[in-house]
C-alpha positions in Angstrom: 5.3 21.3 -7.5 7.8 19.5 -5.4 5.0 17.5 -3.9 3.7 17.0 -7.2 7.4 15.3 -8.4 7.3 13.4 -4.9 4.3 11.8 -5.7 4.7 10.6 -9.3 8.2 9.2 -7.9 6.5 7.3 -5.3 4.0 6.5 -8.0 6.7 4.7 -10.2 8.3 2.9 -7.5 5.2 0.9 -6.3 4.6 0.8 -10.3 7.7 -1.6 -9.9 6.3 -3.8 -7.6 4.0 -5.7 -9.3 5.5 -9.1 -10.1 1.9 -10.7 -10.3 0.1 -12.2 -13.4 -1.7 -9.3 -14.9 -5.1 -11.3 -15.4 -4.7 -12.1 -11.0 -7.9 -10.6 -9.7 -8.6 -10.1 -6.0 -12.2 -11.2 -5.5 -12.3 -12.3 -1.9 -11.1 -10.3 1.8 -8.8 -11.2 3.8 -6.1 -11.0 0.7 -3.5 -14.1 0.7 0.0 -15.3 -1.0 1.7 -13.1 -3.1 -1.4 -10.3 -3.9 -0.7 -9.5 0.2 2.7 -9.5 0.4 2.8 -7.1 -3.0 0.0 -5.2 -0.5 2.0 -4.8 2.5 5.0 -4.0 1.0 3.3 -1.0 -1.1 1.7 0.1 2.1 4.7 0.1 3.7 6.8 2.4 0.9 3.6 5.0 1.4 3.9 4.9 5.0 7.4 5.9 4.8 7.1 8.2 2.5 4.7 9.9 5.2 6.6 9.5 7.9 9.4 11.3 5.6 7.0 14.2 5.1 4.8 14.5 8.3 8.4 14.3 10.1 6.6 13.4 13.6 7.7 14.3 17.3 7.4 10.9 18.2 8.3 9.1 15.0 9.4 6.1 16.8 5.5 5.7 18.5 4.0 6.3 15.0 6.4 3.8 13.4 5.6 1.4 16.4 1.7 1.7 16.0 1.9 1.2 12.0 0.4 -2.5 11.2 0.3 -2.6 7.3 -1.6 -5.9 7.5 -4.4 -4.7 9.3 -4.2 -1.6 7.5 -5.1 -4.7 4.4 -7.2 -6.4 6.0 -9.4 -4.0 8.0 -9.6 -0.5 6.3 -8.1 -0.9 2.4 -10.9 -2.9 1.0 -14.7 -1.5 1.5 -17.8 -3.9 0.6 -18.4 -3.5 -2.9 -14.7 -2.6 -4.2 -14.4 -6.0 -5.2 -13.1 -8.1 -7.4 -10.0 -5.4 -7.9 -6.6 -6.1 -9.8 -3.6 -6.0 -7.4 -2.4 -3.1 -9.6 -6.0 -1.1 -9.0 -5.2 -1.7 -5.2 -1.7 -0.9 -5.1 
């Protein structure tokens, strides 16, 4: 249940983020301008948010080894997901 609360929290707060014309479309990999840095920064709440949970022995190594733009470019999009809103990817 806790989780549950947690979640729809986190949910809201990237829900917040978008600042991006609603018609904007992402259609092409790797994502530029404002659709990445809306992206990264979203990647970047959820990461924490992990971190937060996971509470790691080494959270300074995890933190050091987080890249939320190649965590965009390489492993968020698969062949065939596209075109996607920035809100769908978010």
């Amino acid at each position: 249940m806790a989780t549950d609360n947690a979640d729809e929290k986190l949910r809201q707060s990237l829900r917040g983020m978008l600042v991006m014309d609603s018609h904007a479309a992402i259609t092409s990999v790797p994502v530029g301008g404002a659709a990445r840095a809306v992206l990264i920064e979203a990647a970047n709440t959820v990461f924490e948010k992990i971190i937060d949970r996971m509470e790691p022995e080494n959270e300074d190594l995890t933190r050091s080894l987080w890249d939320a733009g190649h965590y965009i470019d390489k492993h968020l999009f698969k062949e065939g997901m596209l075109p996607m809103t920035p809100d769908h990817a978010v």
